[in-house]
Residue frames as qw, qx, qy, qz and C-alpha x, y, z in Angstrom:
[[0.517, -0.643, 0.055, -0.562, -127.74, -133.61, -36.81],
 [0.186, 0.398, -0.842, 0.312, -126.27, -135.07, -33.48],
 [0.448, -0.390, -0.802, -0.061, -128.02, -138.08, -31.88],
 [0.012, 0.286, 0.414, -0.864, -128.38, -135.23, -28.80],
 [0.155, 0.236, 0.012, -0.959, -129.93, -133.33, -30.97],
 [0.360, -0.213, -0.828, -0.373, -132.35, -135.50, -32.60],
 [0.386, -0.270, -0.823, 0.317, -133.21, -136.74, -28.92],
 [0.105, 0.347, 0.374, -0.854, -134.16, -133.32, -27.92],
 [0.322, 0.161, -0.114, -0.926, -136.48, -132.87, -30.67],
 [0.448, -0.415, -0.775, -0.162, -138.34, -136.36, -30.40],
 [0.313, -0.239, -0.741, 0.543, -138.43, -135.55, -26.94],
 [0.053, 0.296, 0.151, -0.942, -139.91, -131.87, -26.95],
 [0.428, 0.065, -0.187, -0.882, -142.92, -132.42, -29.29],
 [0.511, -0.479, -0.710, 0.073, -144.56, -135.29, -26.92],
 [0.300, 0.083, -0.644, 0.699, -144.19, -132.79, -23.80],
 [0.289, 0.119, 0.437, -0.844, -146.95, -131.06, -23.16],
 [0.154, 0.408, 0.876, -0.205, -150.76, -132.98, -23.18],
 [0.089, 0.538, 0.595, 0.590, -153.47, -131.99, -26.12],
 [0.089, -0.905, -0.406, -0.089, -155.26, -129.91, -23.42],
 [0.541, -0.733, -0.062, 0.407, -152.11, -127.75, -22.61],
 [0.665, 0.605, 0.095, 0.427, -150.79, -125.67, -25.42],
 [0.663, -0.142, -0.200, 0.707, -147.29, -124.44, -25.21],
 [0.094, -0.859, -0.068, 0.498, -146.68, -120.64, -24.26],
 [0.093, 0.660, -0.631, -0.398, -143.41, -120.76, -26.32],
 [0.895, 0.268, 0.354, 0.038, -143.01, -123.49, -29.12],
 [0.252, -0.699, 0.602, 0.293, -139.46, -123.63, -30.06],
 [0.930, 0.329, 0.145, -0.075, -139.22, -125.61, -33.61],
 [0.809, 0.206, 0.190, 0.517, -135.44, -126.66, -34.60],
 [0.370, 0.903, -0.019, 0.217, -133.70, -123.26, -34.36],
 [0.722, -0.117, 0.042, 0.680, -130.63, -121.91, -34.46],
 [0.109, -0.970, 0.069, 0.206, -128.51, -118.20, -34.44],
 [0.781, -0.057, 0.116, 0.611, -125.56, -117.78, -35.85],
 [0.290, -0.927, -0.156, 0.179, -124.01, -114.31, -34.84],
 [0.225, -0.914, 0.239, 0.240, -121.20, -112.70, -36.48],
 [0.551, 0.591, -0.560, -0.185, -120.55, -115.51, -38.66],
 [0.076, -0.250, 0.894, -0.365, -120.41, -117.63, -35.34],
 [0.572, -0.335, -0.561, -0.495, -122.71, -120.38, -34.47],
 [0.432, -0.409, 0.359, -0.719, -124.43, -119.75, -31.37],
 [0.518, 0.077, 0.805, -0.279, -126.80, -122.99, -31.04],
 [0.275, 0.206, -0.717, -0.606, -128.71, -124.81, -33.42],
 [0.502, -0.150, -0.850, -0.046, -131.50, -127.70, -33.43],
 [0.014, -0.164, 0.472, -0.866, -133.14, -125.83, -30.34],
 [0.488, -0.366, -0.626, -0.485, -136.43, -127.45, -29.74],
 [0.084, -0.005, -0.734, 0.674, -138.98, -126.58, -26.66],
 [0.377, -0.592, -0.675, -0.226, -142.49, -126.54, -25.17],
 [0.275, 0.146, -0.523, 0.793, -143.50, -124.30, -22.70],
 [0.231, -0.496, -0.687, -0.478, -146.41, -124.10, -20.77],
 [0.515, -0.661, -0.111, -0.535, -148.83, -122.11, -18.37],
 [0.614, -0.688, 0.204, -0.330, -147.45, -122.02, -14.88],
 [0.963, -0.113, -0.082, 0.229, -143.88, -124.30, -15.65],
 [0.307, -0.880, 0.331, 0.150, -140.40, -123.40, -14.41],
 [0.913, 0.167, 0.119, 0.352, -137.43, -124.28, -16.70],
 [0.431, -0.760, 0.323, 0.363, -134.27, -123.31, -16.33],
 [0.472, 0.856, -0.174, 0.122, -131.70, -122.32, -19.18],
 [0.636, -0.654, 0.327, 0.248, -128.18, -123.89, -18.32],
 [0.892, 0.315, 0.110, 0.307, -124.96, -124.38, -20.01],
 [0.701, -0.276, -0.011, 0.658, -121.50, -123.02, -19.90],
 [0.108, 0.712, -0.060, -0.691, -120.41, -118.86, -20.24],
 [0.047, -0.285, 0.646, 0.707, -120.37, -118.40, -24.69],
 [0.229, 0.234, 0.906, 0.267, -123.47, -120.92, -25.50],
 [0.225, -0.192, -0.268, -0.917, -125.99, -118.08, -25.62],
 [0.157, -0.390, -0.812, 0.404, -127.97, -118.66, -22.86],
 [0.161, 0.556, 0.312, -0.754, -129.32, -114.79, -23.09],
 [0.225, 0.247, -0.553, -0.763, -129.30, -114.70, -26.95],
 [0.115, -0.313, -0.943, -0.017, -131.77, -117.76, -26.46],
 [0.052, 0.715, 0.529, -0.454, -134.71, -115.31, -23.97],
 [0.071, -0.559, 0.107, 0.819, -133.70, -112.78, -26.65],
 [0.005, 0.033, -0.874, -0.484, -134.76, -114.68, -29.48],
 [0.006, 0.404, 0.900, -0.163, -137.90, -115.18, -27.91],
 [0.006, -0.693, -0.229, 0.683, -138.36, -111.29, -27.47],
 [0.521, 0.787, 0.278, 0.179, -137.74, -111.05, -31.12],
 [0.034, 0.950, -0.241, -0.197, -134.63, -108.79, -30.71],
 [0.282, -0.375, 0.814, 0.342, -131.94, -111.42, -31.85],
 [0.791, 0.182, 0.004, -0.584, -133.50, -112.83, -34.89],
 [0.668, -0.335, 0.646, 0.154, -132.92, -116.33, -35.79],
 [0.223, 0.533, -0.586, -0.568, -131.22, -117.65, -38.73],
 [0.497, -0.014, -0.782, -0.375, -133.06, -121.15, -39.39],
 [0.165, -0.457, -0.861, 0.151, -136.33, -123.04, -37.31],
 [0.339, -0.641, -0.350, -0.593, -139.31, -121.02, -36.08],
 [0.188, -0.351, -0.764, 0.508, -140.27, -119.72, -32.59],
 [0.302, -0.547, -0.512, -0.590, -144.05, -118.80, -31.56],
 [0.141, 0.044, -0.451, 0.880, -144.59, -116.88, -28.75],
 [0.311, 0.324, 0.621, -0.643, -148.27, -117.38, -27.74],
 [0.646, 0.621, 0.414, -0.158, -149.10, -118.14, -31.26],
 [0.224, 0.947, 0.139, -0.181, -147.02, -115.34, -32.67],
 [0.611, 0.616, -0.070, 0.492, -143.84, -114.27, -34.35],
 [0.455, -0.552, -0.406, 0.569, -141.51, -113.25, -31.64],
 [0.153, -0.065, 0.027, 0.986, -141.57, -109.54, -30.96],
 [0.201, -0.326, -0.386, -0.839, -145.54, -109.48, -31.67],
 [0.684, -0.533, -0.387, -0.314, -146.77, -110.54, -28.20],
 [0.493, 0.288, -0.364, 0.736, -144.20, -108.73, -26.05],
 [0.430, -0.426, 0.313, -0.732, -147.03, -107.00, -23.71],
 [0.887, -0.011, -0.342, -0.311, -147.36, -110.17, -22.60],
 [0.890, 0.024, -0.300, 0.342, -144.21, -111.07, -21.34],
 [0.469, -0.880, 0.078, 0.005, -142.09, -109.97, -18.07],
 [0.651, 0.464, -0.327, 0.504, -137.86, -109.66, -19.21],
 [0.437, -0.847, 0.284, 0.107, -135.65, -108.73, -16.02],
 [0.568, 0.584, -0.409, 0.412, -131.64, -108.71, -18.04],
 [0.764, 0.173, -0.399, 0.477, -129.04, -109.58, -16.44],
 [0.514, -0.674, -0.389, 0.362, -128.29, -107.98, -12.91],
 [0.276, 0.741, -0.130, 0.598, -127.79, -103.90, -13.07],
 [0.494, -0.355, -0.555, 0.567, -126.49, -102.37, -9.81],
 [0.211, -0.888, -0.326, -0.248, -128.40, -99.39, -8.12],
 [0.322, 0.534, -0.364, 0.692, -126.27, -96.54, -6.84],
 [0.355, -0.441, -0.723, 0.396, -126.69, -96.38, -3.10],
 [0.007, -0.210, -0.171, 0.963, -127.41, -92.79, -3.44],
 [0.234, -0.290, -0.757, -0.537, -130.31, -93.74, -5.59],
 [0.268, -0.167, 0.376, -0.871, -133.81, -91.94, -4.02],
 [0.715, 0.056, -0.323, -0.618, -136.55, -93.13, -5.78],
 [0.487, -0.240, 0.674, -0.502, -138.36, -95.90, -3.55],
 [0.178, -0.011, 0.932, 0.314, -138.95, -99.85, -4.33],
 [0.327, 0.526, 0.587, -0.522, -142.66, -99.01, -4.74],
 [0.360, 0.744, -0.256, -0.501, -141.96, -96.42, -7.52],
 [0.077, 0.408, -0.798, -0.437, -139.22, -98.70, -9.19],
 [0.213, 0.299, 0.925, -0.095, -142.51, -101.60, -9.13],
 [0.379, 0.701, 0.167, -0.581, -144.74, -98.29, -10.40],
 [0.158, 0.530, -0.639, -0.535, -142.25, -97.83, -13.48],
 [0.041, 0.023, -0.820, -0.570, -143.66, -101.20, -14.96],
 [0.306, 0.678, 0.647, -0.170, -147.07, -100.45, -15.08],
 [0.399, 0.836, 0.374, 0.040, -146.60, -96.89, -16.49],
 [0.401, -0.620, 0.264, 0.621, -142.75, -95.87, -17.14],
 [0.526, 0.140, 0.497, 0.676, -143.38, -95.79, -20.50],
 [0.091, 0.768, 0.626, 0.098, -145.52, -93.31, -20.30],
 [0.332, 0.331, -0.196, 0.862, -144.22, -89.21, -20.09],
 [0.266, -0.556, -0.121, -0.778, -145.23, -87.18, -17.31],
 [0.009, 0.100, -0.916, 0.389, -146.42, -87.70, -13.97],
 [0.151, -0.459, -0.874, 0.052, -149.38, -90.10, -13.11],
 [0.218, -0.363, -0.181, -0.887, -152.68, -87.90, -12.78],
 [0.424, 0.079, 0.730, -0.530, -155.38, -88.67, -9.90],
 [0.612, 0.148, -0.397, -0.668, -158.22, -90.98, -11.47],
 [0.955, -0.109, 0.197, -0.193, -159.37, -94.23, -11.52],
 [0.740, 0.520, -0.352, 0.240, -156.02, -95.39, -13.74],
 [0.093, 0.701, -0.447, 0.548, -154.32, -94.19, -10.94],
 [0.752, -0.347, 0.387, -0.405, -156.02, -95.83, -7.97],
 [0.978, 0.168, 0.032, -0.123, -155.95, -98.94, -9.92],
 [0.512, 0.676, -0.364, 0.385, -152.08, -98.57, -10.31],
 [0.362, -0.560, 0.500, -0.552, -151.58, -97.83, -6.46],
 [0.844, -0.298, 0.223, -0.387, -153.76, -100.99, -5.74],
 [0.967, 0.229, -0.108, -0.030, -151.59, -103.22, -7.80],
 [0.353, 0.517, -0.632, 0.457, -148.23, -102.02, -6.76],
 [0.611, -0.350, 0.523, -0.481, -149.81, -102.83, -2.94],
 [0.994, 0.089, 0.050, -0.038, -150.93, -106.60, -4.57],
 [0.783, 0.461, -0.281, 0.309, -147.22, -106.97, -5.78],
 [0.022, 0.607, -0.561, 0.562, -145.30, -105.74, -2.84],
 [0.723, -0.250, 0.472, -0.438, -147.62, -108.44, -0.93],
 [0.868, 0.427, -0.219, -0.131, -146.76, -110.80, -3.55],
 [0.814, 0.316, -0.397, 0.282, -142.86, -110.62, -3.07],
 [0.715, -0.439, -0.304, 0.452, -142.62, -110.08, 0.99],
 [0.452, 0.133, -0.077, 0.879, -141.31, -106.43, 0.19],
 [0.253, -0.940, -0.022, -0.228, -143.79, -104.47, 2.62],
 [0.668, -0.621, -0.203, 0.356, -141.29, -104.16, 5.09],
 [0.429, -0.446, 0.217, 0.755, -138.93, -102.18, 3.05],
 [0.236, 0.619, 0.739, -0.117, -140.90, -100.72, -0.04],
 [0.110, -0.982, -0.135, -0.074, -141.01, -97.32, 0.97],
 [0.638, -0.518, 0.303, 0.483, -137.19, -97.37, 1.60],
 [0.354, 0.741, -0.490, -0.292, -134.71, -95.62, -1.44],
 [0.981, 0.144, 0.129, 0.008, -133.75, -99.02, -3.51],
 [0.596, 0.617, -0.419, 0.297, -130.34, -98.00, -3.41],
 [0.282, -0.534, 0.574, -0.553, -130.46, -98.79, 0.31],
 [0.945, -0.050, 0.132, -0.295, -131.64, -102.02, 0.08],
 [0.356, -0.477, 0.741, 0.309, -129.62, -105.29, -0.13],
 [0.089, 0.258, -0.846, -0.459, -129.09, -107.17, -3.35],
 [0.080, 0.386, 0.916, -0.077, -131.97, -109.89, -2.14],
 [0.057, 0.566, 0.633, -0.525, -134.25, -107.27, -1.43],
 [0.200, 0.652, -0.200, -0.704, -133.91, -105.11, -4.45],
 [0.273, -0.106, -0.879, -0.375, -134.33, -108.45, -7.28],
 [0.249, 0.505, 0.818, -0.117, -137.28, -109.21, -5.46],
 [0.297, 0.728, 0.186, -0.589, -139.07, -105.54, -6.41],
 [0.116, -0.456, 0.784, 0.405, -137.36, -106.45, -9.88],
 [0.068, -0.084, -0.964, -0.244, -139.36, -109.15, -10.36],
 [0.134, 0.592, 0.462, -0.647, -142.48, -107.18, -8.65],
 [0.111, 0.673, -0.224, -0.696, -141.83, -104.69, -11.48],
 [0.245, 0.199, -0.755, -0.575, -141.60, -107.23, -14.40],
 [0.034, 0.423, 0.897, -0.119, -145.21, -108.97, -13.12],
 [0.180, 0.350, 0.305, -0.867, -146.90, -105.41, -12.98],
 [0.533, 0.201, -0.209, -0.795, -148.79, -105.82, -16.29],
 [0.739, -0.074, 0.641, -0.192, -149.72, -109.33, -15.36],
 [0.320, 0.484, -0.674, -0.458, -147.77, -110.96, -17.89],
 [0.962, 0.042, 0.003, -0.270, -148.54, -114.81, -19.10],
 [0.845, -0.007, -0.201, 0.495, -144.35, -115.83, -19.29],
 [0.329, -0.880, 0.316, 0.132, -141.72, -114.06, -17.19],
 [0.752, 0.449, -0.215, 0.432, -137.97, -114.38, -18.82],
 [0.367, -0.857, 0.360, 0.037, -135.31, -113.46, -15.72],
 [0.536, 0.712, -0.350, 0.288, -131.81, -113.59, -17.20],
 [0.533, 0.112, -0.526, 0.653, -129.38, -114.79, -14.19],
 [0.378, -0.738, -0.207, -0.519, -131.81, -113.40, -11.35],
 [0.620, -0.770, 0.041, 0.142, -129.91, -114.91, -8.58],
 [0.638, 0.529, -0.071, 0.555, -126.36, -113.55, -9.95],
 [0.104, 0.535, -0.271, 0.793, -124.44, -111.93, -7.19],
 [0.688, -0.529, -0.106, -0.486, -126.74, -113.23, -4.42],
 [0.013, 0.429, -0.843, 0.324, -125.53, -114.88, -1.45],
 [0.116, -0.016, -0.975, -0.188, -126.60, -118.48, -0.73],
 [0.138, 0.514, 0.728, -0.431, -129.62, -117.78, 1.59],
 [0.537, 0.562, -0.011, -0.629, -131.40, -114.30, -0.48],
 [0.283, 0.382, -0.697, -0.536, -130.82, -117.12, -3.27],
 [0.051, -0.232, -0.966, 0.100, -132.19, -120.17, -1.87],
 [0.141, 0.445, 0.480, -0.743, -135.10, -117.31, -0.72],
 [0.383, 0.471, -0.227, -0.761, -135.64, -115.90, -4.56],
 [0.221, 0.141, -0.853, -0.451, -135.60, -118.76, -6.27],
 [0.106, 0.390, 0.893, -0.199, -138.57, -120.35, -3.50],
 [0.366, 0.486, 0.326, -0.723, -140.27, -116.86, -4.22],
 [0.390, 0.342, -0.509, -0.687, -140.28, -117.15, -8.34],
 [0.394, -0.063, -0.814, -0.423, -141.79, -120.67, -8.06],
 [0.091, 0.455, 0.613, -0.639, -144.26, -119.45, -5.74],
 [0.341, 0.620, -0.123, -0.696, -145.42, -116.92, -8.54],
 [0.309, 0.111, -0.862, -0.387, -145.00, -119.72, -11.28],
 [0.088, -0.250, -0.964, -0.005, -147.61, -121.90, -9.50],
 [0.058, 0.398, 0.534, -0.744, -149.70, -119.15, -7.73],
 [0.192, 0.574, -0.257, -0.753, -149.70, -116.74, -10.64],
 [0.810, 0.363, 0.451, 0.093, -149.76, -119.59, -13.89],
 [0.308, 0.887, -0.298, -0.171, -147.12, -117.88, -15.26],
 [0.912, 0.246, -0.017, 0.329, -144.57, -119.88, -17.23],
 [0.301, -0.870, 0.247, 0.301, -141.03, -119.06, -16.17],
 [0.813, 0.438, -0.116, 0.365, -137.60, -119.11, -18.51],
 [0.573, -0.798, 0.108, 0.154, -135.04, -118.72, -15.79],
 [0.693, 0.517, -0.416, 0.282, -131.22, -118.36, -17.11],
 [0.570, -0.802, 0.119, -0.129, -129.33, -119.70, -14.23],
 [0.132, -0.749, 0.608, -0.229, -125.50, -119.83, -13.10],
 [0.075, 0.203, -0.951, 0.222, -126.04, -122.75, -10.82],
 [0.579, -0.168, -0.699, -0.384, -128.91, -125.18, -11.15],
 [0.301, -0.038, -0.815, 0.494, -128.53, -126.16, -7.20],
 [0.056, 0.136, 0.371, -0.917, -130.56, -123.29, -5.96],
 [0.592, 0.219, -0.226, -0.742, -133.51, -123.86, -8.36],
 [0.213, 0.145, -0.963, -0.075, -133.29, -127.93, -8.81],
 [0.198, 0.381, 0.848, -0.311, -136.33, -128.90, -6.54],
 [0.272, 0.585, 0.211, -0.734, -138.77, -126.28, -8.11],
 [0.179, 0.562, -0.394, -0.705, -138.07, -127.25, -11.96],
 [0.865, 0.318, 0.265, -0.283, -140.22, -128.85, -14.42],
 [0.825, 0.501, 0.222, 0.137, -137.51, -128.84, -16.95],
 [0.425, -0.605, 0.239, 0.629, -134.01, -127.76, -18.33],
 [0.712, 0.665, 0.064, 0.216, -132.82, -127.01, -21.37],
 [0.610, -0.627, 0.331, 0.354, -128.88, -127.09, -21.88],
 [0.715, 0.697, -0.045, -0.016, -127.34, -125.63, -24.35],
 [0.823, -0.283, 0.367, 0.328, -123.81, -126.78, -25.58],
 [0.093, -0.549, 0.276, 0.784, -121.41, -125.18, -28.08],
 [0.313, 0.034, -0.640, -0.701, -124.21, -125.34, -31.52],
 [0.470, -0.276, -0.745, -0.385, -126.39, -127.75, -29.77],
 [0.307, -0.294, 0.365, -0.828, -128.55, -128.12, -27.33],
 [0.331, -0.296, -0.881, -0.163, -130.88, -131.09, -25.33],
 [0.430, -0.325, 0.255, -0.803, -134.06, -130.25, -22.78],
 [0.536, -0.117, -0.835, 0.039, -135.72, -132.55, -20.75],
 [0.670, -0.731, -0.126, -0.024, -136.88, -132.97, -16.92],
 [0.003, 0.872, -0.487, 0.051, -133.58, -132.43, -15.12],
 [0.774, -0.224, 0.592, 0.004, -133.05, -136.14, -14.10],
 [0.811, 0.478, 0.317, 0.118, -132.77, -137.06, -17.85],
 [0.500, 0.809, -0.126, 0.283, -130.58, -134.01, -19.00],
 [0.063, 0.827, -0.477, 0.291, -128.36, -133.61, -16.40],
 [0.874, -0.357, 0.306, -0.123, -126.71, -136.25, -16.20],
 [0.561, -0.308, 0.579, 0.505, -123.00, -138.26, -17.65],
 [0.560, 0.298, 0.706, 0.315, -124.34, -139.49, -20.40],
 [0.181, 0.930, 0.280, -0.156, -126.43, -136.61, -21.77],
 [0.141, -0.961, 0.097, 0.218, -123.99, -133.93, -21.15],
 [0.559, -0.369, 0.563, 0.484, -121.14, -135.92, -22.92],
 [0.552, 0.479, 0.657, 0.184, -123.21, -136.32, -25.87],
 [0.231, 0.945, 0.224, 0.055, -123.96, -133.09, -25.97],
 [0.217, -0.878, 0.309, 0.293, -120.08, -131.88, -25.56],
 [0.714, 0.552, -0.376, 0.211, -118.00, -134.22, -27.24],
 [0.243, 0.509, -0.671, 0.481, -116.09, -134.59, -24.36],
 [0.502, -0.339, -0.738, 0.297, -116.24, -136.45, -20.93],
 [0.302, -0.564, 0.130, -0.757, -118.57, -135.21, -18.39],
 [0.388, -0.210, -0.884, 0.154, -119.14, -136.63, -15.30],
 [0.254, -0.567, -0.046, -0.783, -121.94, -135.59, -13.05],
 [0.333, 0.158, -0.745, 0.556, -121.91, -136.00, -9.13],
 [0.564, -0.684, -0.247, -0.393, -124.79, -136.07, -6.33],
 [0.184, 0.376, -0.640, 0.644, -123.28, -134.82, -2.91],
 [0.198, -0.286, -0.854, 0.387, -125.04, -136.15, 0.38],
 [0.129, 0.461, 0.506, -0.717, -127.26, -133.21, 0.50],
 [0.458, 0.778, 0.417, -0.111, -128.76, -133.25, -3.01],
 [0.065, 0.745, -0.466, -0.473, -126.07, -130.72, -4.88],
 [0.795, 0.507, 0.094, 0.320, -125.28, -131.73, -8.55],
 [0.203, -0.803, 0.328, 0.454, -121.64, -131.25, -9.33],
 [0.649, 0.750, -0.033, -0.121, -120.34, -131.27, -13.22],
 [0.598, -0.475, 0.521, 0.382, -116.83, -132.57, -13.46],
 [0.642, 0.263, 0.515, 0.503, -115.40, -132.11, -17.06],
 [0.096, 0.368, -0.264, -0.886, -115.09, -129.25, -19.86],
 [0.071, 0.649, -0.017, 0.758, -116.35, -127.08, -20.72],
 [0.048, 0.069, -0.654, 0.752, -116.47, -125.53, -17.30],
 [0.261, -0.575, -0.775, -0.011, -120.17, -126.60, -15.42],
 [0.053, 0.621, 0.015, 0.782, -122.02, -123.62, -14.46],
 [0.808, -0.439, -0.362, 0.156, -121.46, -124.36, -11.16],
 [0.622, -0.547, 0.176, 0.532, -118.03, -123.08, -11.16],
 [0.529, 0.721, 0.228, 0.385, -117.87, -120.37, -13.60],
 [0.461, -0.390, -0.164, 0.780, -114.84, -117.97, -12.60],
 [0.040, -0.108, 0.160, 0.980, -116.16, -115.42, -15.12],
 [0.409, 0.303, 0.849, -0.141, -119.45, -115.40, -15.54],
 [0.300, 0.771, 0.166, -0.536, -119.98, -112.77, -17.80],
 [0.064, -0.661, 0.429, 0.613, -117.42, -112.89, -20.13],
 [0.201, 0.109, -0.744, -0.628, -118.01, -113.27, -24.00],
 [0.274, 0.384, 0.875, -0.108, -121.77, -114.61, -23.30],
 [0.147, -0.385, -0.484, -0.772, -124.06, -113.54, -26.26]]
């Protein structure tokens, strides 16, 4: 085991205080995927109403991590417990928005509805008058007041911009008032301001709400003030921490094998200098990520 890895797992099972038990409880795991190893040694806490962010270069399995959690990737050595459970058995529970889809602009069906669909899209047929119903209405109204999207709502969500169409997104993965939210690269494609905007709304809803967030994110800048914690995974391994501690020279060499150097610009911006490429300044961001 690498002295990283070690460090992350002394470090992760002091974090969270006897009266705060973890949401997720990550215990030493690992994936290996095709005969590849993904990560290993993966150790985390997570608790009621904290925001941690998922970072590390395009390949390390940043999603295959939130997927693990869901129970749909399974893992090949440690344990994770998902409100007690085995992952995949406490899944009404938890809010997933994947990786950014794009909405055709011809697209009718209004942000309301697409915020309806997670309360009762799994259901066939259309909604019936009743109390279920009312009670359905009232919450899509609570959640459209939630993420600032009366103003456009009622508008076809293929007419909306990018900003405005993740928030209802994230509307839509709160409807059954989950207890963790998992968003997969939520500000992906955003421009700097609907990013600087989403990222203040999701840790609004993390503190308001007590909902524990697992954010996979691109570029750390946009999210930095707001986060309790990182977790950075590296090609098998992986350390977590506050962000001061993990992101930082040391750390991030340890955890590559290779020189990193990490940079504070005059206005607060971390910049990564070294390979692998910092996810700062991914040219591809998609490509080959589990």
């Amino acid at each position: 085991m690498s002295p990283v890895s070690q460090r992350n797992r002394e470090t992760d099972s002091a974090q969270l205080p006897d009266d705060q038990p973890a949401l997720v409880a990550v215990r030493d795991a690992g994936v290996v995927r095709n005969g590849r190893l993904i990560w290993e040694h993966v150790c985390v806490d997570v608790a009621a109403g904290e925001f941690v962010a998922i970072l590390g270069p395009n390949g390390v399995g940043k999603s295959t991590l939130l997927k693990s959690i869901l129970g749909l990737v399974p893992l090949t050595s440690g344990e994770i417990r998902l409100l007690g459970h085995a992952p995949g058995r406490a899944n009404h529970q938890v809010g997933y928005l994947p990786q950014r889809r794009t909405f055709d602009a011809s697209l009718r069906i209004r942000g309301r509805d697409v915020i309806r669909l997670g309360l009762d899209g799994h259901r066939w047929g259309i909604p019936l008058p009743g109390r279920r119903s009312r009670a359905a209405i009232a919450r899509v109204d609570e959640l459209i007041a939630l993420v600032d999207a009366g103003a456009y709502a009622d508008r076809p969500i293929g007419q909306l911009s990018g900003g405005e169409q993740q928030r209802l997104l994230i509307a839509q993965a709160l409807a059954r008032r989950p207890r963790l939210l998992l968003l997969d690269e939520p500000l992906d494609s955003l421009d700097l301001p609907n990013q600087a905007a989403v990222a203040a709304l999701i840790s609004r809803i993390c503190r308001a709400e007590g909902v524990a967030v697992m954010m996979v994110a691109h570029d750390v800048n946009p999210i930095l003030a707001y986060l309790d914690r990182v977790i950075y995974l590296g090609h098998g391994g992986a350390v977590s921490g506050i962000p001061a501690e993990v992101i930082t020279s040391a750390t991030l060499t340890a955890l590559y094998g290779t020189p990193i150097e990490v940079l504070s610009t005059s206005d607060g911006r971390l910049v990564v200098v070294g390979q692998p490429e910092a996810p700062a300044h991914h040219s591809d961001r998609h490509g080959g990520q589990p």
